[in-house]
N, C-alpha and C positions, 0 to 999 in steps of 0.2 A: 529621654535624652534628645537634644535637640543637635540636630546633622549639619554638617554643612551645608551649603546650597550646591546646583548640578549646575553651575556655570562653568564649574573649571573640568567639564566633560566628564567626570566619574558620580559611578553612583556611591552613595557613603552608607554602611551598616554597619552593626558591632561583627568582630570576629568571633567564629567557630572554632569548634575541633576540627571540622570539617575543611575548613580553611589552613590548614596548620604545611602542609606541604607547600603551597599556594606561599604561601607569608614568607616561607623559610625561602622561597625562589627570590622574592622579593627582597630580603636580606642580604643575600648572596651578590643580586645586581649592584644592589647601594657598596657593600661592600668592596667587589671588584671596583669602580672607580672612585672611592673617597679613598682605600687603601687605610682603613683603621690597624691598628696594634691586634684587636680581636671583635669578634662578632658575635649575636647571640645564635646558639645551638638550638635543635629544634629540643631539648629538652627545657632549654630555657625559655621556648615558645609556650611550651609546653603545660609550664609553672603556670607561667602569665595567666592562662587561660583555668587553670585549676584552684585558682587563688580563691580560699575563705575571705580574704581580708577585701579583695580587688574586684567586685563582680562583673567578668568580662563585659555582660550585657550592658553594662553602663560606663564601664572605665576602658574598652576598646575601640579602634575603629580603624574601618578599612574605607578604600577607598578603589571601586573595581570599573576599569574600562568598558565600552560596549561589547567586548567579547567575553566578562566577564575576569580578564586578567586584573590581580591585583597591582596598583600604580601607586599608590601609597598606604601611611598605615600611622595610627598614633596609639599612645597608651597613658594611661595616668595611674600612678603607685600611691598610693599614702596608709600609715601603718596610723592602727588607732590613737589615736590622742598625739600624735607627732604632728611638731612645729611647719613640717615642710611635705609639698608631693611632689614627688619624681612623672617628670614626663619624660617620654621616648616616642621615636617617629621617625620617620624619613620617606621620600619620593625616588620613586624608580629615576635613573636619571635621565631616562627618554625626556620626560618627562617634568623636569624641574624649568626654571622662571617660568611657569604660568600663574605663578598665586596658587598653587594647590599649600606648598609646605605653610604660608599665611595660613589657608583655611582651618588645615587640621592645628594648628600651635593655637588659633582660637579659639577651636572648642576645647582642644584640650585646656585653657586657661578658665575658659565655663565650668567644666569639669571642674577643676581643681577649686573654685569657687564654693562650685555645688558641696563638694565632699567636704569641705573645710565650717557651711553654712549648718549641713545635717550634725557633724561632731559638735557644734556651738562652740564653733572657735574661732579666734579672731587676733590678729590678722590671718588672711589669704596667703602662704608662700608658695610661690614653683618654682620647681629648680630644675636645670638641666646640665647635659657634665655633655663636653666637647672638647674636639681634638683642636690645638692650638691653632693648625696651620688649616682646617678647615673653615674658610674663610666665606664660603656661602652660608654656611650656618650661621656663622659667630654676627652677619649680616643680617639673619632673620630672626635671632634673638634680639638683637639691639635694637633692631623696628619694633618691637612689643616693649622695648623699656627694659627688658634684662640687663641685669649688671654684672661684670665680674666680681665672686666673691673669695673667689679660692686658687690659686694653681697644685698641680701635680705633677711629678715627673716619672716616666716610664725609667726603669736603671738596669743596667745591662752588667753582667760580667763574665768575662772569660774563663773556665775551666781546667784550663790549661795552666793558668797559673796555680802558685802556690795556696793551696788550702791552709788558716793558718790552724793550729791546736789549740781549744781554747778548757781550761780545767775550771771545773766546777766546785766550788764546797762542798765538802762532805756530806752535810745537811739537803743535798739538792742531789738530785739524781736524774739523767736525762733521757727516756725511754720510747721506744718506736711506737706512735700511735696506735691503736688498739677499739676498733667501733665499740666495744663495750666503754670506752672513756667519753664518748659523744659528749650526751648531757655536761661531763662535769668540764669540756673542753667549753663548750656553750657559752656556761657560766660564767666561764673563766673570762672569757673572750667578751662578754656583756661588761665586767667588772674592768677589764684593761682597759676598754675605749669609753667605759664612762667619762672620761675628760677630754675627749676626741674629737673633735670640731666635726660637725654635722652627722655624729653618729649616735646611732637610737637600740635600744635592745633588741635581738635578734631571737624572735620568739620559734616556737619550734617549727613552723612551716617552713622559716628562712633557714632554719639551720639544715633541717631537712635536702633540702636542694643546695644547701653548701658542701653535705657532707656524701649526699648522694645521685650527684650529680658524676657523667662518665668520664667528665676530664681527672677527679677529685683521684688523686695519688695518695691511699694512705701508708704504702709503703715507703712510701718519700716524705712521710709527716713525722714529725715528735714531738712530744710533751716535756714540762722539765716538771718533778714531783717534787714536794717538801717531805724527805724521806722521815719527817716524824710523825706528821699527819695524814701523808698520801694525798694532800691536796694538789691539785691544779695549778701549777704557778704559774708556767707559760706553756707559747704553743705554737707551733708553726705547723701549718696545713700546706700541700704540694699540689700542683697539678700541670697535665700535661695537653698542649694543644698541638698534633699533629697537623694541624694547616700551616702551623708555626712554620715546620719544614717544607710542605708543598707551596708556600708564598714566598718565603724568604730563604730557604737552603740553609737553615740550623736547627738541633736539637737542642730542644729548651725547656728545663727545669723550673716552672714558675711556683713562686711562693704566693699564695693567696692571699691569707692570713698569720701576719707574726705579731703575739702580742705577751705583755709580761702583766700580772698584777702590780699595781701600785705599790704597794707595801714589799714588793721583792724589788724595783727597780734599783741598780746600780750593781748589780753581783754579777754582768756579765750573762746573765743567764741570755737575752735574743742574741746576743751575740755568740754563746756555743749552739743554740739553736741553729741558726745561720748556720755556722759551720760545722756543723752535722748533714742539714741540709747537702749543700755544697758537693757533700763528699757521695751520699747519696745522689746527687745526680751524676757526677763524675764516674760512680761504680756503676751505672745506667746508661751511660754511651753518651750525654748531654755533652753537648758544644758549652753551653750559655748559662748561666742563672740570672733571672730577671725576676724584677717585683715591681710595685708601684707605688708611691709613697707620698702622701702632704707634705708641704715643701714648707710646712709650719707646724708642723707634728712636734707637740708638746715636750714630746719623751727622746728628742736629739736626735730621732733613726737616719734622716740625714748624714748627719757626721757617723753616725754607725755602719751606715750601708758605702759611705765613701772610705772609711778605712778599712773595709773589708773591702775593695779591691769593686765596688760598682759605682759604673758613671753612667750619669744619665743620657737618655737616647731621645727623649722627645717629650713636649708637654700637653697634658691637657689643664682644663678647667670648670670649675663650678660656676653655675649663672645663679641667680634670684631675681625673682621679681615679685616685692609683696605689691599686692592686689588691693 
């Protein structure tokens, strides 16, 4: 793996386990002054580093001062045979215009090269997903030729108001999640965003750390079943981020993942999910319910989520840049 150079005062090596506290201080700084929506947990540090798919020794790097503090950090994702790889990064922000975040967004774009060269595939894509109004970023992607290819919107809604009732067909029955349904939630969940703009199958390591991960609320999740075959139809997963309340002063019910199979769209089914949800967080002490949603999502969730009583609160977006 080829390093950055020591010009911009740090030494660069791949991350450890051993580094994992260290990283997570370093996330915490970037975080305190960018003020994201959310940040990565150290379990999700955690994944990074334990990844079959990602082998830290090649797809991580750090970047540590003369006292051996960590100053920045980059990462590159890409899942086999997928069109696109995910970079992530950021600079302490002691620390930021000197040309560090340059450095590391270079190699990670080698990286991404490299990983794309080994699978025999071609073109090269990176992608990276930023917050709208982070405007030193959106700065340092456009120096490298990144494009906007996507927006999203964070959506918000009050508690307080009216929950509506939504009834289901007979034929469909909607029941509180259950880890023994994982796998066929999975599935389900690979088959609803098969038409999904930039989504790829979620094989079981991913699901693994979606479903077991400590924010993950399966008590706040439900499934809706096709009461003649027991299948899968839809699915809403919950989870809850207490920094939510220690940064911002609310309780907040986040929906992870809502998705319906193809072949059941139009029956209402995300939408008594939703408001099953809702009421589960409302019976939880939850101020808020919040999700995050493509602002070009195939299957209307937009108008779904705005007549269900959520407006949006802030944007992010997708970059590319083939290689």
């Amino acid at each position: 793996m080829t390093l950055p150079g020591r010009e911009q005062g740090l030494e660069f090596r791949p991350i450890t386990e051993a580094d994992l506290a260290a990283w997570y201080e370093l996330v915490l700084r970037i975080s305190e002054a960018e003020k994201p929506p959310w940040h990565d947990q150290p379990e999700d540090l955690a994944n990074a580093l334990s990844s079959a798919k990602n082998d830290p020794r090649q797809n991580t790097l750090l970047g540590l001062d003369e006292s051996g503090v960590p100053r920045a950090f980059g990462r590159v994702s890409k899942n086999p045979g997928g069109d696109k790889a995910h970079v992530f990064g950021g600079v302490d922000p002691q620390w930021q215009r000197r040309g560090i975040g340059s450095a590391v967004l270079s190699w990670q774009l080698r990286q991404v090269a490299k990983r794309f060269a080994e699978q025999g595939q071609s073109p090269a894509r990176a992608r990276g997903f930023l917050e709208a109004d982070n405007a030193a970023q959106r700065a340092l992607y456009a120096a490298q030729g990144f494009e906007v290819v996507r927006y999203f919107s964070e959506m918000r809604r009050p508690l307080a108001e009216a929950i509506p009732d939504i009834d289901l067909a007979p034929d469909l029955q909607l029941v509180r999640y259950r880890p023994e349904q994982s796998e066929a939630v999975r599935l389900a969940h690979n088959a609803a965003f098969a038409d999904h703009w930039g989504s790829e199958p979620r094989d079981a390591e991913a699901w693994a750390n979606t479903v077991g991960h400590p924010q993950f609320r399966a008590d706040w999740s439900s499934v809706v079943l096709d009461a003649g075959s027991g299948d899968v139809v839809g699915y809403q997963l919950a989870s809850y981020d207490d920094e939510v309340l220690t940064k911002f002063g609310r309780r907040e019910g986040y929906t992870e993942l809502l998705g319906v199979r193809r072949e059941y769209r139009g029956r209402r089914i995300a939408a008594a999910l939703l408001a099953d949800a809702l009421q589960r967080f409302a019976e939880a002490g939850m101020d808020y319910a919040a999700l995050d949603v493509d602002t070009e999502s195939p299957t209307g969730a937009v108008g779904l989520y705005d007549r269900m009583g959520y407006r949006p609160t802030h944007r992010s977006m997708a970059l590319d840049l083939v290689l």
